[in-house]
TIMAR-896830 format. One record per residue: residue in one letter; x negated, y, z negated of N, C-alpha, C in turn. Coordinates in steps of 0.02 Angstrom, whole numbers, plus 32768, in hexadecimal, padded with zeros to 4 digits. Each point is the difference from the previous one (the first is absolute). Example, Ala and Ser with C-alpha at 12.3 -4.5 7.8 and 13.67 -1.06 7.14 Angstrom:
<rs>
a7D6C7EE47E7A802D803B80007FD3803C8000s8012803580247FD6803B7FFD802780377FDB
</rs>
This chain:
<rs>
xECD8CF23AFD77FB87FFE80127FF97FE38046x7FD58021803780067FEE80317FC97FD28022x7FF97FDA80137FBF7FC9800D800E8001804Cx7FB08021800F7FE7800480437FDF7FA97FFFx80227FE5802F7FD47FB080047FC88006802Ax80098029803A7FCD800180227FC2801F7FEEx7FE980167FDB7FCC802B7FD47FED7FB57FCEx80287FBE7FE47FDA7FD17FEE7FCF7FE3801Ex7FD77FE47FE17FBA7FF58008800A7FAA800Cx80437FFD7FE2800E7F99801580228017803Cx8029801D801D802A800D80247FC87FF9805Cx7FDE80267FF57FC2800F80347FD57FAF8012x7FF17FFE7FC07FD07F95800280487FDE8004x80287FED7FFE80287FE4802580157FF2803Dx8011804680197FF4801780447FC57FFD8024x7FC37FF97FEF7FDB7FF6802580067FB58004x7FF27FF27FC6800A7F9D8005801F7FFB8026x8063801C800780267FEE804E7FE3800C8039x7FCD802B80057FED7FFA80577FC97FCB7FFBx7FD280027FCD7FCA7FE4801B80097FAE8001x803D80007FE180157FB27FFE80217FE68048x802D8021801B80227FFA80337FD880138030x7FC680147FF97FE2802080317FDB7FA18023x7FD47FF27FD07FE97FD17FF4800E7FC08010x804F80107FF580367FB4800080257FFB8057x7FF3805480157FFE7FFF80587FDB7FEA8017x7FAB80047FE97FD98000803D7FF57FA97FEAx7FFE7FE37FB87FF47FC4800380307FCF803Cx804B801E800280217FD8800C7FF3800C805Cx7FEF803680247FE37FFC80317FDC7FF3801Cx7FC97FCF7FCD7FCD7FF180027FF77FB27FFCx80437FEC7FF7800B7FB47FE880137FD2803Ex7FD27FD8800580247FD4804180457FE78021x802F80027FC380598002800C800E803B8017x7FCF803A801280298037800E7FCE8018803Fx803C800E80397FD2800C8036800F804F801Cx7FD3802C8000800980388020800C800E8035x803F803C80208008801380397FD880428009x7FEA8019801F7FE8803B800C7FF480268056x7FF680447FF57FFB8010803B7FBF80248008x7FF68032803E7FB0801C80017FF080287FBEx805080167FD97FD880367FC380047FBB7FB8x7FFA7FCB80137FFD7FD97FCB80387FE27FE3x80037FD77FCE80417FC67FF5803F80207FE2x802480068021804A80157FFD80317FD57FDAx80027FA77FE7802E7FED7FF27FDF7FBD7FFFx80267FE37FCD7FE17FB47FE380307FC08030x7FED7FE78008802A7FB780127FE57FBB7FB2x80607FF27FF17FE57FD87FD580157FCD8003x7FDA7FBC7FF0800B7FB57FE07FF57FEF7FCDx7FF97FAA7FF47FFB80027FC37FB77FCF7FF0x7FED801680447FA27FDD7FEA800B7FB3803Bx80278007800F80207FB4803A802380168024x800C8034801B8019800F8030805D7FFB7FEDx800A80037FB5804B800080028018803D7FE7x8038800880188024804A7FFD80397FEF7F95x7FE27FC47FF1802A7FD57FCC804A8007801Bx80157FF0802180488010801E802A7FB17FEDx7FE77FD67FE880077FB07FF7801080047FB8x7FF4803D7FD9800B800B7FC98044801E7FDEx80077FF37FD18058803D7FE87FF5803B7FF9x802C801A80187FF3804780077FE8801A7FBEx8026800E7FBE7FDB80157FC07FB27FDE7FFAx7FE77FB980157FBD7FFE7FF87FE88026802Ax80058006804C7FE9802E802D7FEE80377FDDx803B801C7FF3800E80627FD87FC47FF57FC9x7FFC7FC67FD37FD980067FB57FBD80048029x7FF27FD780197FC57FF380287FCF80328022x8017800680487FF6803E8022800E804F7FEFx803E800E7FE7801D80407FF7802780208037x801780347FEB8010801C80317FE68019804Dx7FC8800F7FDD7FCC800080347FFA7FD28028x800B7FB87FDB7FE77FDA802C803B7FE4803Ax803880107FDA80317FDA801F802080358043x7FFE803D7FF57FED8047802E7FC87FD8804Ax7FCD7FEC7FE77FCF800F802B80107FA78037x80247FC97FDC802E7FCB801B8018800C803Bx802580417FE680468019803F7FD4801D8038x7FD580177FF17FEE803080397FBE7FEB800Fx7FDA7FCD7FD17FBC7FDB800F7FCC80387FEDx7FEE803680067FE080317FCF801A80127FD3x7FD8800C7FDC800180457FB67FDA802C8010x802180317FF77FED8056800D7FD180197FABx7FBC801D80217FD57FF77FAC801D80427FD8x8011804A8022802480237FD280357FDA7FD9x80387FD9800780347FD97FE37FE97FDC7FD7x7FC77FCA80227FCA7FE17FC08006802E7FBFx7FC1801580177FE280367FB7803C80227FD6x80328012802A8037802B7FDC801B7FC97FC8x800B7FC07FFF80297FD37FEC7FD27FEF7FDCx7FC57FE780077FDB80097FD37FEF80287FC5x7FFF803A800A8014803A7FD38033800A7FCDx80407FDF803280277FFF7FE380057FD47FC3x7FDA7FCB801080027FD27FD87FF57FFF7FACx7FC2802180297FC580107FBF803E80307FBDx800F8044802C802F802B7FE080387FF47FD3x803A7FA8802A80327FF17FE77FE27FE07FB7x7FBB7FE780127FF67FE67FC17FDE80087FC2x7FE8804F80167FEB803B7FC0803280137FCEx80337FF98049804880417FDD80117FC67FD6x80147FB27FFB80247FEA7FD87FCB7FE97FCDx7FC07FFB801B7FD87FF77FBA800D80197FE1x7FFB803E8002801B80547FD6801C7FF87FC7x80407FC08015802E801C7FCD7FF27FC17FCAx800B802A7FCE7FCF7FEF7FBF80387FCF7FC7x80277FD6800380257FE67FCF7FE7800F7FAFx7FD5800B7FED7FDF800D7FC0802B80348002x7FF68032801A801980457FEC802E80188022x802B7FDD803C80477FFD800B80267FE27FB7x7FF37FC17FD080227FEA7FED7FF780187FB5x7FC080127FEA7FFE803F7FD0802180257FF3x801C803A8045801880477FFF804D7FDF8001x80197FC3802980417FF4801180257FD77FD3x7FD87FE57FD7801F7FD27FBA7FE880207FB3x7FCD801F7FFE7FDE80177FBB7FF68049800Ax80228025803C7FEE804F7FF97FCD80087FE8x7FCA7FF080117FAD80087FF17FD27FF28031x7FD9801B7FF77FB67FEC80397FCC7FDA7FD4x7FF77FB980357FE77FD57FD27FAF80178006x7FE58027802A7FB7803C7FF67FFA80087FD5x803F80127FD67FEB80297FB27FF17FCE7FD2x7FF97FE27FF27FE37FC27FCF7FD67FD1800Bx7FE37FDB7FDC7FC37FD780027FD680038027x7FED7FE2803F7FC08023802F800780228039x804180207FF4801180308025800F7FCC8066x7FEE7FE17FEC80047FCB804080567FF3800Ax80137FF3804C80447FF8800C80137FBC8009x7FCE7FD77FF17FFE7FAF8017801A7FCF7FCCx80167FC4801D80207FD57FBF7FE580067FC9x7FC37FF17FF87FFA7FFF7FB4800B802F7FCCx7FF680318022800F804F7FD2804E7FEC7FF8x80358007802A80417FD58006800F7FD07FD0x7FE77FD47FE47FF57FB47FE57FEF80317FB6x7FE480247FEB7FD4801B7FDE8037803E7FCEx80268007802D8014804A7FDC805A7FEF8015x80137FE3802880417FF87FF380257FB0801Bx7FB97FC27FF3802B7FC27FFA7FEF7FF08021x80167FAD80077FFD7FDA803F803780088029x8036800B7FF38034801C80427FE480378042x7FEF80307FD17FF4803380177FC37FDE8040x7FCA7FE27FCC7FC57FE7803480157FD78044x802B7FCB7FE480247FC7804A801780238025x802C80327FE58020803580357FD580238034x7FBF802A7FD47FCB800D80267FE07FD38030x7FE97FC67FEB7FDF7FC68032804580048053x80387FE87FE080298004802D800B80288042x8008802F7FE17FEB803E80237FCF80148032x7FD67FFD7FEA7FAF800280117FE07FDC8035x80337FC380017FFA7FAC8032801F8020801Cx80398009800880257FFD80407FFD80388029x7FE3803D7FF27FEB802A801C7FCD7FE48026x7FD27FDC7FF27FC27FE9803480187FD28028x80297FD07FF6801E7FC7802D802480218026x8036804780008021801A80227FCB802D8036x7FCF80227FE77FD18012802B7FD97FE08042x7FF27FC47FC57FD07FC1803080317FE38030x803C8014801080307FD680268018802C801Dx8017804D7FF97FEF8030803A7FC08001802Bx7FBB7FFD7FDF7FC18003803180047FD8802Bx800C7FCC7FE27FFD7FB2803C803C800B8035x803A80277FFB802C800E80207FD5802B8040x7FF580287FE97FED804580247FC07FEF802Ex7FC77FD97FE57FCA7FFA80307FEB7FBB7FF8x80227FCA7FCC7FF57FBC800F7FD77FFA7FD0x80067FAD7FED7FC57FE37FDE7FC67FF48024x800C7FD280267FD47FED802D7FE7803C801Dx8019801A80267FDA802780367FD580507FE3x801980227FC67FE5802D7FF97FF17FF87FA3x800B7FC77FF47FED80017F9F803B80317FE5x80387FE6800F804780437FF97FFB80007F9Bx7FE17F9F7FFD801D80077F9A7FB280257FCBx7FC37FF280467FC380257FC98016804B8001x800B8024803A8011804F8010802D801A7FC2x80357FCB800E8048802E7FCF7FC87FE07FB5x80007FC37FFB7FEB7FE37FBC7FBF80307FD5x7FE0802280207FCE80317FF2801C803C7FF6x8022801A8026800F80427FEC804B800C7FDFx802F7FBA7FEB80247FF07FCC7FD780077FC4x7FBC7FE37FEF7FF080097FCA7FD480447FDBx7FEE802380397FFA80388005802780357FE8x803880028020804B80247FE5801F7FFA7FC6x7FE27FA07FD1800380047FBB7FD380387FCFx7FD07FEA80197FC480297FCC7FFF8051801Cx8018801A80337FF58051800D80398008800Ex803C80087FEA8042800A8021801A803E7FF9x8006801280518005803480138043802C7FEFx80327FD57FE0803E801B7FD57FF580217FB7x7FB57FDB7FD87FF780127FC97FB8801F7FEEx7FF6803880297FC080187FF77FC57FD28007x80047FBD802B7FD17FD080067FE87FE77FB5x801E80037FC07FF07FE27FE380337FBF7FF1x7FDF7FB4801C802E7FD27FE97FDC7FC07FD5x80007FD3801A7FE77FC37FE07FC87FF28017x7FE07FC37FFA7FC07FE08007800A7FD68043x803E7FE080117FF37FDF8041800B7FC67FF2x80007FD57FC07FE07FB5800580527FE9800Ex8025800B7FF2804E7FD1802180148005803Cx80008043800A7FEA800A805D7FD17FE1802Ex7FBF800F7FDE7FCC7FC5802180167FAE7FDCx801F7FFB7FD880177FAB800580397FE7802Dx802F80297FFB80447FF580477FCF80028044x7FEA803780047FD37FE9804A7FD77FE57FFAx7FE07FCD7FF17FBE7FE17FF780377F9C8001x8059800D7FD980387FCA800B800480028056x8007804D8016800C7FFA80507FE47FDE802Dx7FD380127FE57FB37FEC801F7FF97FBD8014x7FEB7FE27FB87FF57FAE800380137FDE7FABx803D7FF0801280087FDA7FD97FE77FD97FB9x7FBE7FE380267FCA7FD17FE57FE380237FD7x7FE6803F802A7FC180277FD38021802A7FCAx8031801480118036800E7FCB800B7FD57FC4x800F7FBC7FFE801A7FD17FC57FBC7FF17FE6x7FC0801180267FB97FE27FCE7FE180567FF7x800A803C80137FE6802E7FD8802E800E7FC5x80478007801280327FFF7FCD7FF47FCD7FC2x7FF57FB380157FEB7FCE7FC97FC6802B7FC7x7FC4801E80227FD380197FEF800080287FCCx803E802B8013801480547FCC80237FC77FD1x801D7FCC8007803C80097FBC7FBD7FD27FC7x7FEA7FDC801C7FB17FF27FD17FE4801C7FE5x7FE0804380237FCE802C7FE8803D801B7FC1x803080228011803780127FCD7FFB7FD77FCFx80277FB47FFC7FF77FE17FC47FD37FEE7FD4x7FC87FFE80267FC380047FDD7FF680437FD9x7FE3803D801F800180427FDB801E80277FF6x80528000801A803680237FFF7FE2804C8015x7FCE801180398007803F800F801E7FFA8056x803880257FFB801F7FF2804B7FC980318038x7FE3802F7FE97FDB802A80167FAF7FC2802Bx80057FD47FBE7FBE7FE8801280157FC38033x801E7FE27FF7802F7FCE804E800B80368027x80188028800E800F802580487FB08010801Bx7FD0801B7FD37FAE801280187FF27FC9801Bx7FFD7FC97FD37FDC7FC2802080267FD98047x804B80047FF9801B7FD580337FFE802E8049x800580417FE37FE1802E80437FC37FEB801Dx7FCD7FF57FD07FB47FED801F80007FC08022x80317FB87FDE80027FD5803B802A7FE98026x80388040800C801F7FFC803D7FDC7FE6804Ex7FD8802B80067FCB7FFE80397FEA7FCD800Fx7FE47FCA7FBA7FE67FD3801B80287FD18000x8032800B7FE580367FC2801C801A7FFC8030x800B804180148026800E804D7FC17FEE802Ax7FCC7FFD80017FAE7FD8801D801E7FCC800Dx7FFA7FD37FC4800C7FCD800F80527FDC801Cx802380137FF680387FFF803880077FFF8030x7FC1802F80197FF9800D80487FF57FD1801Ax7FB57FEE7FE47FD57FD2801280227FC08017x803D7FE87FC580127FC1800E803E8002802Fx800E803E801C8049800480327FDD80278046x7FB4801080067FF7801180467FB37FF88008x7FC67FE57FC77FCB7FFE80067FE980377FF4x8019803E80097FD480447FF9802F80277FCFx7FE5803D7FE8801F803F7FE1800680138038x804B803D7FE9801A8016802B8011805A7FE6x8039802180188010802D7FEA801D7FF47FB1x80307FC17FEC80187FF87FC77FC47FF77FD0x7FC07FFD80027FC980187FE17FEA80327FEFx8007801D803A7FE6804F7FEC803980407FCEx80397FDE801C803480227FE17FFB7FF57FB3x7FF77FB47FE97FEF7FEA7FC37FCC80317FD4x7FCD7FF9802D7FC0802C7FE4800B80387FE3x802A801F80358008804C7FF4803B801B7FD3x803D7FD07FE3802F7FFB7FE47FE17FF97FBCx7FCF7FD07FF77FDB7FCF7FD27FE2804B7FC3x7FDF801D80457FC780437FD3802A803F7FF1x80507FF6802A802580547FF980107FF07FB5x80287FBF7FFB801B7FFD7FC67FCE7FF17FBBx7FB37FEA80127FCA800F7FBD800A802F7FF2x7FE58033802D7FE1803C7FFA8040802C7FDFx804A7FF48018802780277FD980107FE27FB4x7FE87FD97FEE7FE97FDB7FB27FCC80207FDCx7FCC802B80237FBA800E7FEB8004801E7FA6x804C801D80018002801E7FBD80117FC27FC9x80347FC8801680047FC47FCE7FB57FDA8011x7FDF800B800E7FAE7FEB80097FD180057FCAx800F805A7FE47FCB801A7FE1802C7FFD7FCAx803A7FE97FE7801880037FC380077F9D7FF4x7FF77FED802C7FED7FA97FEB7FC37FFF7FE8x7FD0801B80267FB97FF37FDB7FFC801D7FC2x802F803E7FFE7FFC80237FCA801D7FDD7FB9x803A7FD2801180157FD97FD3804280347FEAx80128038802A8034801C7FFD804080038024x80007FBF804380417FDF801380457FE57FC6x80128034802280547FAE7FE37FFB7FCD802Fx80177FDA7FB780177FB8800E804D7FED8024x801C7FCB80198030800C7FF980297FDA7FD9x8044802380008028800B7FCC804580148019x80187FB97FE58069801280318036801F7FC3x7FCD80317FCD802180267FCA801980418024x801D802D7FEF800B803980137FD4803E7FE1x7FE7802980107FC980207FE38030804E7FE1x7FFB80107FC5801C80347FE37FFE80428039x8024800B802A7FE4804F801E7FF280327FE4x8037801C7FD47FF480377FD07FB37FEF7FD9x7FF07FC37FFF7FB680027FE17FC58010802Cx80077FD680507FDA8002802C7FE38045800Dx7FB47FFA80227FE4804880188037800B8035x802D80437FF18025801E80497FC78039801Cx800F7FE5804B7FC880298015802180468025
</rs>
């Protein structure tokens, strides 16, 4: 069976997301007082960059430099500009390296590669731990989590390579469209998981802090009602305002790590909307570290 990707309908909103993101993440960053434009009579040709003080970070180790700046930045060191086609391209790139490894789906790598099965075909047809947890164990599930992490930490640490933390948001770029590449993955007909372990490794990248008190949050809401569905809805909703207040107390203002929150906060509701209408409905599973009969389960 042959699968035209480009004729997907996730394939296209993805791609647009990559330009209009990078598009965005150029002109902000040309727009930012650490970054000063060169230009000529037909307009700005090439960035000159610092680091908001006039330092090239050269006082720094080279791997913080590289994590920091990026390639880009450490490029534009040697020669004192950055060229904005090279920008945007690396940027791009970024976004891309970290679709493609979102992509890959441990649920249903470790399905097909240990249980000769597709874990789609059973219980909610979902490729994400719990379906995992649900239909063939807790091995199977840790393995999945495992998996799942280090694909985003390996992403989030190419982006920051490629266009920097600092200077171009290298871990929101990859960290967004890592979690992207979970839930639409372009290896498996874009059908994958929900996002919430992907958005928790990047959200660990991120900040630490807001990490150990939304995380505190989910394993509560869990022990209390045991619906893992209903901790991931809720700790999605106060991601945002924790990452608020983080801000607040490490620079006085919100920043971009706000907005990223926001918008991380509502991708991953809204891809819940179906464990939504079956909570109110009183037709969620609970959870449960039993193994669920397959041969009994709806195969879909």
């Amino acid at each position: 069976m042959k699968l035209n990707i480009f004729k997907g309908k996730a394939l296209k909103t993805a791609v647009s997301i990559i330009l209009v993101l990078c598009t965005l993440t150029a002109f902000t960053a040309l727009a930012s007082g650490s970054l000063g434009v060169i230009g000529g009579a037909d307009g700005p040709t090439s960035i000159l960059v610092t680091d908001g003080e006039g330092s090239t970070l050269s006082d720094k180790p080279f791997l913080l430099q590289l994590y920091t700046i990026g390639i880009v930045g450490m490029v534009s060191v040697e020669s004192g500009t950055m060229n904005v086609a090279v920008t945007i391209a690396l940027l791009v790139l970024c976004a891309l390296v970290a679709y493609a490894l979102g992509s890959l789906n441990f649920g249903i790598i470790i399905s097909k590669l240990v249980y000769k099965d597709d874990i789609r075909n059973y219980g909610s047809g979902n490729a994400g731990t719990t379906n995992m947890l649900r239909t063939y164990g807790k091995k199977a599930a840790i393995a999945t989590i495992i998996g799942d992490a280090l694909k985003v930490v390996v992403a989030i640490i190419i982006g920051n390579i490629l266009v920097g933390s600092a200077l171009f948001c290298g871990e929101y770029i990859a960290g967004f469209f890592a979690v992207l590449g979970h839930v639409y993955p372009v290896y498996y007909k874009f059908k994958g998981g929900k996002g919430v372990v992907a958005s928790a490794i990047t959200m660990l990248m991120l900040d630490w802090r807001v990490f150990l008190i939304v995380f505190g949050f989910f394993v509560i809401v869990v022990a209390i009602w045991r619906y893992i569905s209903l901790g991931s809805i809720l700790s999605a909703a106060i991601y945002p305002m924790v990452t608020y207040a983080a801000s607040i107390t490490d620079n006085g203002q919100g920043g971009v790590d706000v907005v990223f929150a926001f918008i991380l906060g509502v991708f991953v509701i809204v891809l819940h909307r179906t464990n939504i209408q079956r909570l109110l409905s009183g037709k969620e599973n609970k959870l449960s570290f039993k193994k669920t009969d397959k041969k009994a389960a709806d195969k879909k």
